[in-house]
C-alpha positions in Angstrom: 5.2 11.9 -18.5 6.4 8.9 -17.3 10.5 9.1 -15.6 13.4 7.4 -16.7 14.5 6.4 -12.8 16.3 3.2 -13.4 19.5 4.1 -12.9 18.9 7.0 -10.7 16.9 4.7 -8.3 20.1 2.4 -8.1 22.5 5.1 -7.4 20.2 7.6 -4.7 20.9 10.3 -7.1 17.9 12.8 -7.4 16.0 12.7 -10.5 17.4 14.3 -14.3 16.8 11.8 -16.7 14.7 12.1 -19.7 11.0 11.1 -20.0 8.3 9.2 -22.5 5.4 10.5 -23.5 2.0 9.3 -21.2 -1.4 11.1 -19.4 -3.3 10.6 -16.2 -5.9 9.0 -18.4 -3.4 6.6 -20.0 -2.6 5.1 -16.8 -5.7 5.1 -15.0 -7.2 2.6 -18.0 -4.6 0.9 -17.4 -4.6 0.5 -13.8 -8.5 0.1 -14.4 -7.4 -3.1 -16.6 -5.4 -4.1 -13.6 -8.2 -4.0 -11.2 -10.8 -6.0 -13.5 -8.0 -8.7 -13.4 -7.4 -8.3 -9.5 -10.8 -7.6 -7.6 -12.1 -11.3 -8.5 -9.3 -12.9 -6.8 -10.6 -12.8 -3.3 -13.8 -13.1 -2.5 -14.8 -10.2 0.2 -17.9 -12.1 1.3 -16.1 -15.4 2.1 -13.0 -13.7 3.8 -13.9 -11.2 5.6 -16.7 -9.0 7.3 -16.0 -5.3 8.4 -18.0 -3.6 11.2 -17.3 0.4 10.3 -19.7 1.0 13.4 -19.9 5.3 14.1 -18.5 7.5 11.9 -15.6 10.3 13.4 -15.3 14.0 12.1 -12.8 16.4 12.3 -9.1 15.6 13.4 -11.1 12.6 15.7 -7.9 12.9 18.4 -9.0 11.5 21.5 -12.3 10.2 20.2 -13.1 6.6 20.0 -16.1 6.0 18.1 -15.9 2.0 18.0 -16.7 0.0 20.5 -15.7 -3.5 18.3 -13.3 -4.3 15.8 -13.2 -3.7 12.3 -13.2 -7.2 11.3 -15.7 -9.2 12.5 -14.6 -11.7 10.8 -11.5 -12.3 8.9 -10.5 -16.2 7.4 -7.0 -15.4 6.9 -7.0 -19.8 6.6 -9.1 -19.0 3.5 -6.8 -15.8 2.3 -3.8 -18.1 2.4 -5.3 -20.2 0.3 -6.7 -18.2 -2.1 -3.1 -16.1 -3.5 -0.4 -17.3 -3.6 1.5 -14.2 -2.7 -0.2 -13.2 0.1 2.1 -16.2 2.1 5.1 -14.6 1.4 3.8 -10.7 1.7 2.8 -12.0 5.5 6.1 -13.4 6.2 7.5 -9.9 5.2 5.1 -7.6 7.9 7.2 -8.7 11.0 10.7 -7.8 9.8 10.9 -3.9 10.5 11.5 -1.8 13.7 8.5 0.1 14.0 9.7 2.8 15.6 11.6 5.6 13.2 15.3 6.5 14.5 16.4 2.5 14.7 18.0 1.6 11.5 17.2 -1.8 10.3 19.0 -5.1 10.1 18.0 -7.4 7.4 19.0 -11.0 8.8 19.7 -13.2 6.0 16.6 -15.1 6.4 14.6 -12.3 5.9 16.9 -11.4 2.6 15.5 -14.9 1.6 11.9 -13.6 2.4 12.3 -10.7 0.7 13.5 -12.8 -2.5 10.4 -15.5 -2.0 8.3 -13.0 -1.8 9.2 -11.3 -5.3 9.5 -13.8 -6.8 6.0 -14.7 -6.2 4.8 -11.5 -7.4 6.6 -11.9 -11.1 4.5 -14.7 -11.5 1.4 -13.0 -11.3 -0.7 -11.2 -14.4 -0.4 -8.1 -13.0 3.3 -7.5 -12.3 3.9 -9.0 -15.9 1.7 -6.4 -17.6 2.7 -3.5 -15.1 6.3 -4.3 -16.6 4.9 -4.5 -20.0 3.1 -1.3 -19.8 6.3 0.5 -18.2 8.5 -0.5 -20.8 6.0 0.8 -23.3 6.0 4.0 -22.2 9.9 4.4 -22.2 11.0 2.7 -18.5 14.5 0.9 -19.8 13.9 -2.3 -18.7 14.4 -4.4 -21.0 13.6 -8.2 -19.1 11.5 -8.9 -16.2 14.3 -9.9 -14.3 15.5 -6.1 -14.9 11.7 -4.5 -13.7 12.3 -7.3 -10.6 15.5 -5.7 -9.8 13.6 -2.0 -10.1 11.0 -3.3 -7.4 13.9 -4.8 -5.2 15.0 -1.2 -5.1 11.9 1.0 -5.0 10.1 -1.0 -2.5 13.1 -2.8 -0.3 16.6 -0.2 -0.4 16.6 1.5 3.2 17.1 5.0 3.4 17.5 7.9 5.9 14.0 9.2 7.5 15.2 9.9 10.7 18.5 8.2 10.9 20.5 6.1 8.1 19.2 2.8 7.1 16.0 3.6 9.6 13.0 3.2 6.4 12.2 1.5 3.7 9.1 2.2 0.9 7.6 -0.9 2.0 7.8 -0.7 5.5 6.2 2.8 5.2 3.2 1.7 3.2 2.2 -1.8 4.2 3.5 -2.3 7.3 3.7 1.2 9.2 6.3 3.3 11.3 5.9 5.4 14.5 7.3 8.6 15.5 6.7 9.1 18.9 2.9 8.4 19.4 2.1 9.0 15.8 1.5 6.3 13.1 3.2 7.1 9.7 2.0 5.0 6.6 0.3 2.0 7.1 -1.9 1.8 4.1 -2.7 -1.9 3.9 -5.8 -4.3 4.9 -3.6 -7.9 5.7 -1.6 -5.9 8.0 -4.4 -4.3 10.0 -6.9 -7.0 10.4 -3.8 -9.1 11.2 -2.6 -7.0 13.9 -6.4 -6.2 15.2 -6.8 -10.5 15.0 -3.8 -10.0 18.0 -5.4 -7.2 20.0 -2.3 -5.0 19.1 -4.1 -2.2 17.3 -7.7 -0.9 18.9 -10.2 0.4 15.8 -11.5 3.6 16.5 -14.0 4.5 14.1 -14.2 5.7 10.3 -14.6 9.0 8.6 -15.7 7.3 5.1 -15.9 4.2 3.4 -17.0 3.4 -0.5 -16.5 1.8 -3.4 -19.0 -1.1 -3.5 -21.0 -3.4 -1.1 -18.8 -4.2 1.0 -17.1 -1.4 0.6 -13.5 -1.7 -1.2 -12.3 1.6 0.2 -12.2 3.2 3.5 -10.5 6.3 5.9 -9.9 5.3 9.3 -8.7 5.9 12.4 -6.8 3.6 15.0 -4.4 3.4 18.7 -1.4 0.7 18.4 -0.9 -1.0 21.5 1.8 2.0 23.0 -0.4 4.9 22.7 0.4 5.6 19.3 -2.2 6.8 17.3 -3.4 6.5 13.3 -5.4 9.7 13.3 -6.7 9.3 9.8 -5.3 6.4 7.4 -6.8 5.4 4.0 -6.6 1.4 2.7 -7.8 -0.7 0.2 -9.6 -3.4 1.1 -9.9 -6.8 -0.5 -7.1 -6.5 -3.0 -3.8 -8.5 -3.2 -0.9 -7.6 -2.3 0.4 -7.4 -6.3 -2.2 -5.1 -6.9 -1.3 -2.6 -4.4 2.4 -2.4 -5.2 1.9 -2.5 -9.2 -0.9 0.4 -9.0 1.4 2.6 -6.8 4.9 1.8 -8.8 2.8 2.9 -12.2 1.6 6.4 -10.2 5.1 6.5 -8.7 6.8 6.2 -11.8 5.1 9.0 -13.3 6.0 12.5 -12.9 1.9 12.7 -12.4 2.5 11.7 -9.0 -1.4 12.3 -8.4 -3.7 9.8 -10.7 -7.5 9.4 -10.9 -9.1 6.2 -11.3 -12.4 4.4 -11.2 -12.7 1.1 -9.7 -15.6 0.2 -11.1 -18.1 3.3 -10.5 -16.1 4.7 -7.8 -13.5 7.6 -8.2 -9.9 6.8 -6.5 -7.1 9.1 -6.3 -3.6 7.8 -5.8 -0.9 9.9 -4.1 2.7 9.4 -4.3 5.4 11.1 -3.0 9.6 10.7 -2.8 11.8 10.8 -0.6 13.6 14.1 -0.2 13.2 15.0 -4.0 15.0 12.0 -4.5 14.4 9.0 -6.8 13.4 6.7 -4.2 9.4 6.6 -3.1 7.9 7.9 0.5 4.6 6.9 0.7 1.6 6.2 -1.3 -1.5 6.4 -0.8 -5.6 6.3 -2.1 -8.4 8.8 -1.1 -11.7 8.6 -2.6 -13.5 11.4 -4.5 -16.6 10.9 -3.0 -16.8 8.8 0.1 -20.2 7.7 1.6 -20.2 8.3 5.1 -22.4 6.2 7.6 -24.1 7.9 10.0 -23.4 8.1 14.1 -25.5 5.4 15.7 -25.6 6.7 19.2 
């Protein structure tokens, strides 16, 4: 069942609109479609290497089980090259307060970042047929400049998650918020190894990684520079930043809420959920079915 949540997403309201007919299995083949198209478009080998080192268990508080980075190598030289998004995603990642309680003020430059960087993801395959898909299955949208608008709001409209105007979907998800010395969100790749590249988060080990050789998929855990600690956090590694946002609007946009998937032979699950029961998204997330741990190296 896919939701009807255009206008409801534009006016905060919580959800009661009608819904078009879909199944978990028609959107994972087509987010499986979508990952065909995206996984070729950077080369893991060539831009970066990842280190997993020991592997944690348990809740892993207090435990540091890595004694390097993650990345041991990472050409972001060669990733800015590569997509043509992944410029204007970057310039996004330093706009937000960290720090949950502090609402945010969106300078007119980073409007205009905001804009650039949309407007580079409508360009791309993937955002065209996400649209295409949605509007099959009964989203009202009837242009792309309409589905652009959607995204604007889904991923970029502040909200209240402590205080007024303090969060955003995007914020949550690819860039990460902290509540006292715990990380919330933080779900992307480009943010962490750019951030780890700085010294400003310390790796501390994984609890599973899979989905190929290198490994597309991973749980981890990491300390920001304050204290503040990622206990467990699960990311995809290697994909673009289109990908990411079009496969967690689809499961988003679906009263599913919960999709399986297979990229390639391995089993994903995405995770969505909204904000307050509302019509605006709180995080997303992907866990693996069956992760392949490493074992400790002592």
């Amino acid at each position: 069942m896919l939701l009807i949540l255009w206008i409801c997403l534009l006016l905060h309201e919580n959800t009661s609109t009608d819904s078009a007919q879909t199944s978990e299995k028609e959107v994972a083949k087509f987010i499986e479609h979508l990952w065909r198209m995206d996984k070729t478009l950077i080369n893991p080998t060539a831009t970066y290497e990842l280190d997993f080192q020991n592997a944690l268990h348990g809740t892993s508080d207090g435990i540091d089980e890595a004694s390097s980075p993650l990345f041991r190598r990472f050409n972001k030289t060669l990733l800015l090259k590569t997509v043509k998004t992944i410029p204007a995603f970057i310039n996004l990642l330093d706009n937000y307060h960290s720090r949950t309680g502090i609402r945010e003020t969106v300078t007119p430059e980073e409007v205009q970042e905001i804009e650039q960087f949309l407007d580079r993801i409508m360009e791309t395959q993937v955002i065209q047929e996400t649209w295409k898909f949605l509007e099959r299955k009964g989203l009202p949208i009837e242009s792309p400049e309409e589905f652009r608008q959607l995204l604007h709001t889904l991923w970029f409209k502040t909200y209240k998650r402590k205080r007024p105007g303090d969060s955003s979907a995007f914020e949550h998800v690819f860039v990460g918020e902290r509540k006292g010395l715990e990380v919330s969100g933080f779900h992307n790749w480009i943010q962490f190894a750019q951030l780890e590249a700085i010294k400003a988060v310390d790796y501390r080990g994984h609890f599973s990684e899979s989905c190929g050789n290198p490994p597309r998929m991973a749980t981890i855990s990491f300390r920001m520079q304050d204290g503040s600690v990622k206990s467990k956090a699960s990311m995809l590694f290697g994909t673009t930043p289109e990908f990411e946002l079009a496969l967690y609007t689809i499961v988003f946009l679906s009263d599913l809420r919960r999709v399986r998937f297979r990229m390639d032979s391995c089993k994903v699950k995405v995770i969505c959920h909204p904000m307050n029961k509302k019509a605006l998204l709180s995080t997303c997330y992907v866990t693996s079915k069956a992760p392949r741990k490493r074992k400790n190296l002592h």
